[in-house]
Predicted model as a PDB file, atoms N, CA, C, CB and O in Angstrom, pLDDT in the B-factor column:
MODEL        1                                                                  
ATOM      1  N   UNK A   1       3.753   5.677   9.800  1.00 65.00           N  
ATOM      2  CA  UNK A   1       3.169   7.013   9.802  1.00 65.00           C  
ATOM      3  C   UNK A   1       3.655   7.773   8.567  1.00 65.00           C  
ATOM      4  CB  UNK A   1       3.535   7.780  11.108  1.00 65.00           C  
ATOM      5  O   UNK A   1       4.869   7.976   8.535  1.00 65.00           O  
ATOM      6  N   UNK A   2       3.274   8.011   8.036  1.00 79.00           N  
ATOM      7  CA  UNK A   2       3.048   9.069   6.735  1.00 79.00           C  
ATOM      8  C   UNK A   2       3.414  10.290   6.825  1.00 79.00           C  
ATOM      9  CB  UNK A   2       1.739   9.277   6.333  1.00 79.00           C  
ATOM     10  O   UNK A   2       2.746  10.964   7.610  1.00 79.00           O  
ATOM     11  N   UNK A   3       4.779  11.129   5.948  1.00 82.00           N  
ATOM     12  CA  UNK A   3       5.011  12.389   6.483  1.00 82.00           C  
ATOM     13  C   UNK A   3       4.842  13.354   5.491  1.00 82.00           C  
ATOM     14  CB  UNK A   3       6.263  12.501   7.067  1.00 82.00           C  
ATOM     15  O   UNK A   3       5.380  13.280   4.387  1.00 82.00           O  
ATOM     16  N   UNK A   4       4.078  14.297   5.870  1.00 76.00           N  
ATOM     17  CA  UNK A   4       3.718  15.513   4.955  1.00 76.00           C  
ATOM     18  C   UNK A   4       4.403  16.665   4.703  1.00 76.00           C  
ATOM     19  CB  UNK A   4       2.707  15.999   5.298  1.00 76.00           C  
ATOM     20  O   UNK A   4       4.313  17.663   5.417  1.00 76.00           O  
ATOM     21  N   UNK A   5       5.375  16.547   3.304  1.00 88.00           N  
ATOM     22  CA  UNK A   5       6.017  18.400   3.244  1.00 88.00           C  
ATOM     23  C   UNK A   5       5.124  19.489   3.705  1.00 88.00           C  
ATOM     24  CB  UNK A   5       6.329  19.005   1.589  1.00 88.00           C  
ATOM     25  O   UNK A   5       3.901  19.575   3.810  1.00 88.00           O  
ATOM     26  N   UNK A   6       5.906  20.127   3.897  1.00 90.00           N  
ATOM     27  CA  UNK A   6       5.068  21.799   3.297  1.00 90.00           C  
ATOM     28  C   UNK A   6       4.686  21.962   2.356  1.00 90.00           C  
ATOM     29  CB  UNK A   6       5.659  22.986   3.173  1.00 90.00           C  
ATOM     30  O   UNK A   6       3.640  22.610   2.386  1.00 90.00           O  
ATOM     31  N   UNK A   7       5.133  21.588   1.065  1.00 91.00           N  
ATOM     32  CA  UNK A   7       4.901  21.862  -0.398  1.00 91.00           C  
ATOM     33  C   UNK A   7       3.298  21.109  -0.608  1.00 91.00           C  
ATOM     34  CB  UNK A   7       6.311  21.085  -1.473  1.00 91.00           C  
ATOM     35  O   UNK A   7       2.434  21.666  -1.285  1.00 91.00           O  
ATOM     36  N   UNK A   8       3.085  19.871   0.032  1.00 90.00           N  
ATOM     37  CA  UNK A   8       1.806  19.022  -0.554  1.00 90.00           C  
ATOM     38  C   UNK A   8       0.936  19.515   0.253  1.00 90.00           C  
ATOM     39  CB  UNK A   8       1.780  17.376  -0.526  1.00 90.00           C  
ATOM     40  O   UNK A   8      -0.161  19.643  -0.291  1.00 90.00           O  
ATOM     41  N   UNK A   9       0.984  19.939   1.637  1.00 88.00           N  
ATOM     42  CA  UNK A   9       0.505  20.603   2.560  1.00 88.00           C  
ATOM     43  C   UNK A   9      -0.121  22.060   2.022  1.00 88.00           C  
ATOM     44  CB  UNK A   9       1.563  20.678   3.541  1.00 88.00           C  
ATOM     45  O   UNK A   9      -1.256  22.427   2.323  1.00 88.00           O  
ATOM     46  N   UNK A  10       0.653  22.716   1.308  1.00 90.00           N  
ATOM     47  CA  UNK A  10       0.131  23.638   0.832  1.00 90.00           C  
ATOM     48  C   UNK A  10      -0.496  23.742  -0.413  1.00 90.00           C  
ATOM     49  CB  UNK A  10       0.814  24.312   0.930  1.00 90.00           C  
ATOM     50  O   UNK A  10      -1.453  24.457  -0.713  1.00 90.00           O  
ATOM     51  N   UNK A  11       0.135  22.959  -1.109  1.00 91.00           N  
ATOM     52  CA  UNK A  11      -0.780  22.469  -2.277  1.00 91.00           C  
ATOM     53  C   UNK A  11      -2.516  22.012  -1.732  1.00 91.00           C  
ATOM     54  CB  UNK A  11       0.104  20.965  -2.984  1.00 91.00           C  
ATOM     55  O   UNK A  11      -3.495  22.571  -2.226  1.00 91.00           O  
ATOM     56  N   UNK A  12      -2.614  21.088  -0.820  1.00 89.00           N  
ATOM     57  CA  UNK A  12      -3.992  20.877  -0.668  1.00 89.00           C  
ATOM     58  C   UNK A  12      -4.704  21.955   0.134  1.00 89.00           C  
ATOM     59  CB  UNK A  12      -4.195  19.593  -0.062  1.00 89.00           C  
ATOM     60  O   UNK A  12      -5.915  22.091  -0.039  1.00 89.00           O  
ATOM     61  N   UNK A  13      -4.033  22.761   1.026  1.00 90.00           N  
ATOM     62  CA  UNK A  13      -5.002  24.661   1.345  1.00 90.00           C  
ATOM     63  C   UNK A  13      -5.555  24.668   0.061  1.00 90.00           C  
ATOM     64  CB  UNK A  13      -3.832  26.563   1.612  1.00 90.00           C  
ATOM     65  O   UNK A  13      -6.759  24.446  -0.069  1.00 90.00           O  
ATOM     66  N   UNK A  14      -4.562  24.979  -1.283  1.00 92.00           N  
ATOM     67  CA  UNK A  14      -4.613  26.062  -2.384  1.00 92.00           C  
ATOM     68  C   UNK A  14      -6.091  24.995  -3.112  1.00 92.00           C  
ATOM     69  CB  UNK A  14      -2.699  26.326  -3.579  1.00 92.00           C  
ATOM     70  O   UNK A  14      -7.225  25.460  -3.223  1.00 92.00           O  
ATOM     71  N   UNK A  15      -5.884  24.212  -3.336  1.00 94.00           N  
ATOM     72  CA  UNK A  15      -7.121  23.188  -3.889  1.00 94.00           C  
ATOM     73  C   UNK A  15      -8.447  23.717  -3.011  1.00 94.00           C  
ATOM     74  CB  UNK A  15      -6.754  21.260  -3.506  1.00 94.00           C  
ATOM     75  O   UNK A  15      -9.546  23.894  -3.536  1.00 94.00           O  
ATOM     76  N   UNK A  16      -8.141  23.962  -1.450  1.00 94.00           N  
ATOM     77  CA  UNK A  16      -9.440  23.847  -0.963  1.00 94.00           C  
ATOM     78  C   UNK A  16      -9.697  25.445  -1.025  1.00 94.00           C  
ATOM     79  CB  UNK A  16      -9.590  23.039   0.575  1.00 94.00           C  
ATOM     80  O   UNK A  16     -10.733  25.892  -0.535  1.00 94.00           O  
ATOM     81  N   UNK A  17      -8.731  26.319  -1.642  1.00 95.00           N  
ATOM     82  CA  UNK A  17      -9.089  27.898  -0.626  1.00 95.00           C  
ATOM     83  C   UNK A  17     -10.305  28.439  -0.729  1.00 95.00           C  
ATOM     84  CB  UNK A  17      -8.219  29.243  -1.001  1.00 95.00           C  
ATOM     85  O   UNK A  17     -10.715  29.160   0.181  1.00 95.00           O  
ATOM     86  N   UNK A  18     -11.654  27.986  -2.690  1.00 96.00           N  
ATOM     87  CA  UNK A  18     -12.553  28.322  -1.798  1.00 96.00           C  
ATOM     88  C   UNK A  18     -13.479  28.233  -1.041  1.00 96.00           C  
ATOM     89  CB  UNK A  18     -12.756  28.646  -1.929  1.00 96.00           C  
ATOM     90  O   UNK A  18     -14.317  29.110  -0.829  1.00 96.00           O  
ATOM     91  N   UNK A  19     -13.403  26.767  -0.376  1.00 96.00           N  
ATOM     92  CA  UNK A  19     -14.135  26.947   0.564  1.00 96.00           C  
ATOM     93  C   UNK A  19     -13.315  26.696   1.693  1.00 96.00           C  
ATOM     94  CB  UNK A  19     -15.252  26.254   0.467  1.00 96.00           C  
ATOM     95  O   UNK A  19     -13.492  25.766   2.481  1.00 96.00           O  
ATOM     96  N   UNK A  20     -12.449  27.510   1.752  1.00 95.00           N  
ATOM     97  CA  UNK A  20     -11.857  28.328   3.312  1.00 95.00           C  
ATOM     98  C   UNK A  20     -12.249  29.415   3.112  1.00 95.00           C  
ATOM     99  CB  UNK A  20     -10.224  28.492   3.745  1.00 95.00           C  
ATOM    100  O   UNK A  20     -12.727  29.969   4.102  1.00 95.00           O  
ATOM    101  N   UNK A  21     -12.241  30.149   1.899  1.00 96.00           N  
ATOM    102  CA  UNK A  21     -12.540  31.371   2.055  1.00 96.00           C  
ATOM    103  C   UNK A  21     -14.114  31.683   2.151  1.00 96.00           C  
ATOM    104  CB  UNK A  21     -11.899  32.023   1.026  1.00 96.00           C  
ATOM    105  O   UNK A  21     -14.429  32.819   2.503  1.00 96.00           O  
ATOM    106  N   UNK A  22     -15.434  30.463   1.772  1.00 97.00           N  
ATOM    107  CA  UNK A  22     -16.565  30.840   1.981  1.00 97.00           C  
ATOM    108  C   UNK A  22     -16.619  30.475   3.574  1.00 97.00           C  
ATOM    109  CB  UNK A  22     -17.574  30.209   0.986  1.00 97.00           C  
ATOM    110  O   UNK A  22     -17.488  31.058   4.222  1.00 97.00           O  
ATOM    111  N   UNK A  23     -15.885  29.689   4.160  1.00 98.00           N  
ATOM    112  CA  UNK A  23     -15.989  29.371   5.419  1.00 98.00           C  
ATOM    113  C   UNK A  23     -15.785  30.778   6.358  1.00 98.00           C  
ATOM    114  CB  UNK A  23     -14.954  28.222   5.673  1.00 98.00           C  
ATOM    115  O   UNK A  23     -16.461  31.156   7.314  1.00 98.00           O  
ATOM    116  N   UNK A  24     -14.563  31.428   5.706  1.00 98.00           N  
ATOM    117  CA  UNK A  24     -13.929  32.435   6.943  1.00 98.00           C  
ATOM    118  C   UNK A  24     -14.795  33.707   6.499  1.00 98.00           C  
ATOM    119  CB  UNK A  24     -11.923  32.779   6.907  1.00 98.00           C  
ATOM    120  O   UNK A  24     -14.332  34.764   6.927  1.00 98.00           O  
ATOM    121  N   UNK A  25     -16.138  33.837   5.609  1.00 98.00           N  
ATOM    122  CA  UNK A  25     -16.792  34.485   5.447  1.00 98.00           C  
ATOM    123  C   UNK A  25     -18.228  34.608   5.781  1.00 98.00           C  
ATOM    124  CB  UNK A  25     -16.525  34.523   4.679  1.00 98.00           C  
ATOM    125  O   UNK A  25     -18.837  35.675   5.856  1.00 98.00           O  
ATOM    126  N   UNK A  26     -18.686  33.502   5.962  1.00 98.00           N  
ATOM    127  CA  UNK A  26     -19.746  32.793   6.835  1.00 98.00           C  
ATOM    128  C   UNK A  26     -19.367  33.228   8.117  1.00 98.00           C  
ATOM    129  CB  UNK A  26     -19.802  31.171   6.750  1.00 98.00           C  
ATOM    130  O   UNK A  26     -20.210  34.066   8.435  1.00 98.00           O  
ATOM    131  N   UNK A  27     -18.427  33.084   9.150  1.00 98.00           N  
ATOM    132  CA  UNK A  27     -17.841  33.125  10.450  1.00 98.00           C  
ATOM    133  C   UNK A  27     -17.640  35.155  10.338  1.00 98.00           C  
ATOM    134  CB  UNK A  27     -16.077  31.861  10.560  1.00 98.00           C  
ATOM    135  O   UNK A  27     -17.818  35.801  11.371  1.00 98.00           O  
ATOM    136  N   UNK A  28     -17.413  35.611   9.510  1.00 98.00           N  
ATOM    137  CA  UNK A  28     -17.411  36.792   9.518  1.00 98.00           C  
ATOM    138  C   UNK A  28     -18.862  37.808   9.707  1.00 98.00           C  
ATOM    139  CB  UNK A  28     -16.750  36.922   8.420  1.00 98.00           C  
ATOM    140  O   UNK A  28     -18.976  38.771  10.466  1.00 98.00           O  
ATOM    141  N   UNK A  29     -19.535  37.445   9.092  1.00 98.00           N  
ATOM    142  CA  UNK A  29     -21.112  38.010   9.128  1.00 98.00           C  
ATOM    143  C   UNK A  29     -22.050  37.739  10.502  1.00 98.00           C  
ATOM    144  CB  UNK A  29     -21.958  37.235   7.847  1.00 98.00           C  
ATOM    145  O   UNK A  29     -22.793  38.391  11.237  1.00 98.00           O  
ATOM    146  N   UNK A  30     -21.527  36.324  10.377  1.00 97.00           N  
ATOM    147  CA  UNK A  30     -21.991  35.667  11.863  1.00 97.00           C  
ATOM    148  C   UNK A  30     -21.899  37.060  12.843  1.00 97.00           C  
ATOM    149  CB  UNK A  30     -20.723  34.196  12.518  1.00 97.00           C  
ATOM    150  O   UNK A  30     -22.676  37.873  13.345  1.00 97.00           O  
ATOM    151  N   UNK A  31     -20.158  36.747  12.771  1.00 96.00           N  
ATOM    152  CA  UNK A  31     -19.765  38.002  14.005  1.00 96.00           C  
ATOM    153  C   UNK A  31     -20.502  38.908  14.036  1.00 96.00           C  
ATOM    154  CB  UNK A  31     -18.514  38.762  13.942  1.00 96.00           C  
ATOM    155  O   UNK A  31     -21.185  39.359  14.956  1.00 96.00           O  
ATOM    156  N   UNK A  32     -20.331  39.326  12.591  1.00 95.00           N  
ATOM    157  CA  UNK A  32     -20.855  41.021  12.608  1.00 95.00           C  
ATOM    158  C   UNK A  32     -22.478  41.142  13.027  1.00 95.00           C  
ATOM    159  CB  UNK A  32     -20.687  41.806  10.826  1.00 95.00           C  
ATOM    160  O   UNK A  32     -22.790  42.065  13.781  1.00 95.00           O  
ATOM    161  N   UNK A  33     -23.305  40.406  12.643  1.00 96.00           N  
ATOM    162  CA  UNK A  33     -24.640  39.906  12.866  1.00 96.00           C  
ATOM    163  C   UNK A  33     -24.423  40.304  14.586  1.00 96.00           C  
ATOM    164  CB  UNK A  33     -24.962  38.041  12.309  1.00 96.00           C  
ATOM    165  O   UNK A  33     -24.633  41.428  15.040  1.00 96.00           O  
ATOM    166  N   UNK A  34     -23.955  39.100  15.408  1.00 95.00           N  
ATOM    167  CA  UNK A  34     -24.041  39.236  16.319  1.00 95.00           C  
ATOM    168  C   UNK A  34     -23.602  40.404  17.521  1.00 95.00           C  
ATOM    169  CB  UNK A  34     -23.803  38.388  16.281  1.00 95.00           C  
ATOM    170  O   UNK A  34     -24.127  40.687  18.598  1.00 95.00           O  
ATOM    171  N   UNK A  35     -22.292  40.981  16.754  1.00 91.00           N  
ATOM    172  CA  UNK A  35     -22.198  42.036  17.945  1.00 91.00           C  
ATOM    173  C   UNK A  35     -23.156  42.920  17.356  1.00 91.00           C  
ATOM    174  CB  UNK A  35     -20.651  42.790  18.301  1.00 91.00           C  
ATOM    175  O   UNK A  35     -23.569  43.491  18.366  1.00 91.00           O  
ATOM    176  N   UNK A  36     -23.903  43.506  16.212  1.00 91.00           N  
ATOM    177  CA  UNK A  36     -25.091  44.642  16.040  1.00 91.00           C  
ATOM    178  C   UNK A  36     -25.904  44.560  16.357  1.00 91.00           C  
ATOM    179  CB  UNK A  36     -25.527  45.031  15.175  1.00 91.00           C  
ATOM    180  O   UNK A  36     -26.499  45.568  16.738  1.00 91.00           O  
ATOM    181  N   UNK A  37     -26.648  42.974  16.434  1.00 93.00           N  
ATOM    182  CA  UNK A  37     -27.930  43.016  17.091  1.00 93.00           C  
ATOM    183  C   UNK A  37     -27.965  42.086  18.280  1.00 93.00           C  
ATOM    184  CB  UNK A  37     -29.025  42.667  16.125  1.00 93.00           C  
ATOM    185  O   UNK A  37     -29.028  42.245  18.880  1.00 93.00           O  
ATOM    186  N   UNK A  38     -27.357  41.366  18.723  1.00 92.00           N  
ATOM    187  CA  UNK A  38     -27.344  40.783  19.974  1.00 92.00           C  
ATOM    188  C   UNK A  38     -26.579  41.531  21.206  1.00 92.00           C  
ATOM    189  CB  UNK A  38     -26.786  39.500  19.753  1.00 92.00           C  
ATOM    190  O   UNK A  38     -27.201  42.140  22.076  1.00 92.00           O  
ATOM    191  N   UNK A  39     -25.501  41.442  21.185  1.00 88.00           N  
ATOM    192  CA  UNK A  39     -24.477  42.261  22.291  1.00 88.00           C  
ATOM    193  C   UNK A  39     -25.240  43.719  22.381  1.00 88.00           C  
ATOM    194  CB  UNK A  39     -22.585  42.483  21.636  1.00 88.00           C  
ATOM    195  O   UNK A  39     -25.826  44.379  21.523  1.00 88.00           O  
ATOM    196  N   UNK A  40     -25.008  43.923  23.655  1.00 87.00           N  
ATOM    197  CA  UNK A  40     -24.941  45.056  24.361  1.00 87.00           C  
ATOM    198  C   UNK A  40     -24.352  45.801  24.673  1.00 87.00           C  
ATOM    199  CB  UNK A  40     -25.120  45.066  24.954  1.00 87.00           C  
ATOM    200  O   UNK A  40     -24.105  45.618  25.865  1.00 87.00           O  
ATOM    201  N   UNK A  41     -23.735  46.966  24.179  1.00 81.00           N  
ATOM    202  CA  UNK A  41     -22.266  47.196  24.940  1.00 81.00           C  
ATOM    203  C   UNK A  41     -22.737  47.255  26.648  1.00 81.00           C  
ATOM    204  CB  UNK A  41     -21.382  48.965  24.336  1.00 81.00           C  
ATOM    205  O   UNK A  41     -23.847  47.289  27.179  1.00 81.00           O  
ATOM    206  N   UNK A  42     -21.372  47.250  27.196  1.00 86.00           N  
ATOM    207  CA  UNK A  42     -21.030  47.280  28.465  1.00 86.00           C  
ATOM    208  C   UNK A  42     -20.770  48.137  29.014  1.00 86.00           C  
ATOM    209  CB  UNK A  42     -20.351  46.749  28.723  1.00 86.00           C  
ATOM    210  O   UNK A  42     -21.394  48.337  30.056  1.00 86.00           O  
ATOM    211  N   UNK A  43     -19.741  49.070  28.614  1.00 86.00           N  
ATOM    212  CA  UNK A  43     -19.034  50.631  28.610  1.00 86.00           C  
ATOM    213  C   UNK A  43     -19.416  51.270  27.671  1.00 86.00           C  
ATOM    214  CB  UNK A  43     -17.573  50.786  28.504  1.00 86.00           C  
ATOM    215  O   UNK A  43     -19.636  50.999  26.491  1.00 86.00           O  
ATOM    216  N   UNK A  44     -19.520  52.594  28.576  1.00 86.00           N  
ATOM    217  CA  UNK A  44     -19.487  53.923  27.324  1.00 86.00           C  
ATOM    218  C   UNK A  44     -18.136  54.523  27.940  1.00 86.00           C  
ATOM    219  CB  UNK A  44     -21.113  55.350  27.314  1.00 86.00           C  
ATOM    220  O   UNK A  44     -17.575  54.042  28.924  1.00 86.00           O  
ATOM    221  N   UNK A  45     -17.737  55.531  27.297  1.00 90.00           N  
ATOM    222  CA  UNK A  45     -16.807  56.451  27.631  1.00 90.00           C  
ATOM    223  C   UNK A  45     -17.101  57.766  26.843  1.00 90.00           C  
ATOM    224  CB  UNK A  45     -15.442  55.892  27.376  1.00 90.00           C  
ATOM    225  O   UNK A  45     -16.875  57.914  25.642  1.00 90.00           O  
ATOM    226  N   UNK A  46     -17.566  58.580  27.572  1.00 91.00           N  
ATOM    227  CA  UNK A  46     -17.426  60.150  26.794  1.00 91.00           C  
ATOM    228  C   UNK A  46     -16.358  61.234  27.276  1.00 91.00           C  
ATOM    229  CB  UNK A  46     -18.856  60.980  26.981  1.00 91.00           C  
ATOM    230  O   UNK A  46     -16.290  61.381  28.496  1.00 91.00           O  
ATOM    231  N   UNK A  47     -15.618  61.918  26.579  1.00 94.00           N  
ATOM    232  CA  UNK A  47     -14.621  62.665  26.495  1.00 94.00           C  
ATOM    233  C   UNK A  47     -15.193  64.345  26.043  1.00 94.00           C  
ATOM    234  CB  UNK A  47     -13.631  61.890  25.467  1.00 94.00           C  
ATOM    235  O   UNK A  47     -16.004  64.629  25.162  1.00 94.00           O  
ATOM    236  N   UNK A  48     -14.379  65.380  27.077  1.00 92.00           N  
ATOM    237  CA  UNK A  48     -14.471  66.537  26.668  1.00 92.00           C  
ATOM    238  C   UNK A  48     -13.162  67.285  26.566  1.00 92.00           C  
ATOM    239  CB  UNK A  48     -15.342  67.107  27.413  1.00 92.00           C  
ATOM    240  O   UNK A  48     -12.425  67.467  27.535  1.00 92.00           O  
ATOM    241  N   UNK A  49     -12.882  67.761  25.194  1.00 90.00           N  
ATOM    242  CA  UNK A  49     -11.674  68.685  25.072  1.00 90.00           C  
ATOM    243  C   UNK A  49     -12.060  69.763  24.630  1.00 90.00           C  
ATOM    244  CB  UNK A  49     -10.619  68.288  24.275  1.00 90.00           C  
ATOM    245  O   UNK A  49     -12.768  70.137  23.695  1.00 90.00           O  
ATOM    246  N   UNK A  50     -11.038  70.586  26.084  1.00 88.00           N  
ATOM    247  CA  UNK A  50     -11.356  71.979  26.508  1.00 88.00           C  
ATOM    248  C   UNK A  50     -10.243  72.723  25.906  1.00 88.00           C  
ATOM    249  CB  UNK A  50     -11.466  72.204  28.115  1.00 88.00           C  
ATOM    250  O   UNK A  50      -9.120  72.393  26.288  1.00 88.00           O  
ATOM    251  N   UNK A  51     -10.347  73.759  24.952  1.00 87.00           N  
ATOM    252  CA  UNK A  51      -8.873  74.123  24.431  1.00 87.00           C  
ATOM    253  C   UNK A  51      -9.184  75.666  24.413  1.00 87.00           C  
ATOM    254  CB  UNK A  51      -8.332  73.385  22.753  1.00 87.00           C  
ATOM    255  O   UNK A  51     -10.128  76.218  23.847  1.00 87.00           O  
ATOM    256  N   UNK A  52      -8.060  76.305  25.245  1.00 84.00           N  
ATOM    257  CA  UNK A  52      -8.226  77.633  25.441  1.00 84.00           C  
ATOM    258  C   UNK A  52      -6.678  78.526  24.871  1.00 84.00           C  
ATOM    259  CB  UNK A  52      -8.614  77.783  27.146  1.00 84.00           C  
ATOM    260  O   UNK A  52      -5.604  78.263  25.411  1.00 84.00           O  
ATOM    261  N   UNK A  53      -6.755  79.341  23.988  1.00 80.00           N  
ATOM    262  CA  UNK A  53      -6.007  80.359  23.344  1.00 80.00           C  
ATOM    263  C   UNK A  53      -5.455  81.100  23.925  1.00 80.00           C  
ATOM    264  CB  UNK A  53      -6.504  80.998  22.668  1.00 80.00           C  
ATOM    265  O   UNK A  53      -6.193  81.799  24.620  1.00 80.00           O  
ATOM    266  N   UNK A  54      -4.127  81.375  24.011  1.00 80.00           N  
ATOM    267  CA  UNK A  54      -3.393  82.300  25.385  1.00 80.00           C  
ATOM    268  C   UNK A  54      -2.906  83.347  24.144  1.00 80.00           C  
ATOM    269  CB  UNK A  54      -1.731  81.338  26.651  1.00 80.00           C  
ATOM    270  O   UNK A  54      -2.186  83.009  23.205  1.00 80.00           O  
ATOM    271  N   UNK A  55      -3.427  84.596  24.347  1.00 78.00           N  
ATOM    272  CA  UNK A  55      -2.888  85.488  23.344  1.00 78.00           C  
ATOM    273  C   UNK A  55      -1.261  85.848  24.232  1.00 78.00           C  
ATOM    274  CB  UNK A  55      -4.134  87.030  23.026  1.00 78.00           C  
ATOM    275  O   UNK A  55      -0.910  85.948  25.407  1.00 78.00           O  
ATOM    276  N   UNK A  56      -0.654  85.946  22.977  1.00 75.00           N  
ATOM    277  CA  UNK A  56       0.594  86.425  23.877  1.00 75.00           C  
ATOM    278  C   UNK A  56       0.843  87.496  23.169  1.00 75.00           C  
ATOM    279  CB  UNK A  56       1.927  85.473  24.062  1.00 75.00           C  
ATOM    280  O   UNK A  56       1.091  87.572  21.966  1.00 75.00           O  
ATOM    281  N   UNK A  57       0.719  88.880  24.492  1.00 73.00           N  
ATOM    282  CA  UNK A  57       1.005  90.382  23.942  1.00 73.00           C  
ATOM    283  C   UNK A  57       2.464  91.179  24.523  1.00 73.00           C  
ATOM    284  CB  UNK A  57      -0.386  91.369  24.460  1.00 73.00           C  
ATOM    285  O   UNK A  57       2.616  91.706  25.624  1.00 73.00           O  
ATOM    286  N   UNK A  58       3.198  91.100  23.690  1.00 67.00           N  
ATOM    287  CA  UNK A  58       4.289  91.891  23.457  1.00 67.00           C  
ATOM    288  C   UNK A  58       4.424  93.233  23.743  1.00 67.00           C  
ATOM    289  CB  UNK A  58       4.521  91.814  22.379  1.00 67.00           C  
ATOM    290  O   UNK A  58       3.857  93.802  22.811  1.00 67.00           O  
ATOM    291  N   UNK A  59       4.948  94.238  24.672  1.00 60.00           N  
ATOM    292  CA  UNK A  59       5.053  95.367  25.164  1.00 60.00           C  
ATOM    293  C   UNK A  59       6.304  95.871  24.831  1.00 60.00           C  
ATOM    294  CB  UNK A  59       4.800  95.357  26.416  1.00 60.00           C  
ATOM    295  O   UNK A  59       6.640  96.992  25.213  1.00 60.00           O  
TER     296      UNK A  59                                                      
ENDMDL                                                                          
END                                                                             
């Protein structure tokens, strides 16, 4: 069995990075593609903040 540093190990990422990086960019659009026009959301949540001013008068 054949044993691989880290060093040659990383040497062959750096040879391939770009196409890891057209890969992990392909897989990115995908996503985005799909949650804008396919998915549905599931939940909403709406929020109301009520903010009221207490004058404070001094006598």
């Amino acid at each position: 069995m054949e044993e691989l540093d880290l060093k040659e190990l990383f040497s062959i990422f750096w040879r391939k990075k770009i196409i890891i990086l057209i890969i992990v960019a392909i897989f990115i659009v995908i996503g985005t593609v799909y949650t804008y026009t396919i998915v549905e959301p599931k939940y909403e949540s709406y929020t109301t903040l009520v903010l009221k001013q207490i004058s404070k008068t001094r006598k």
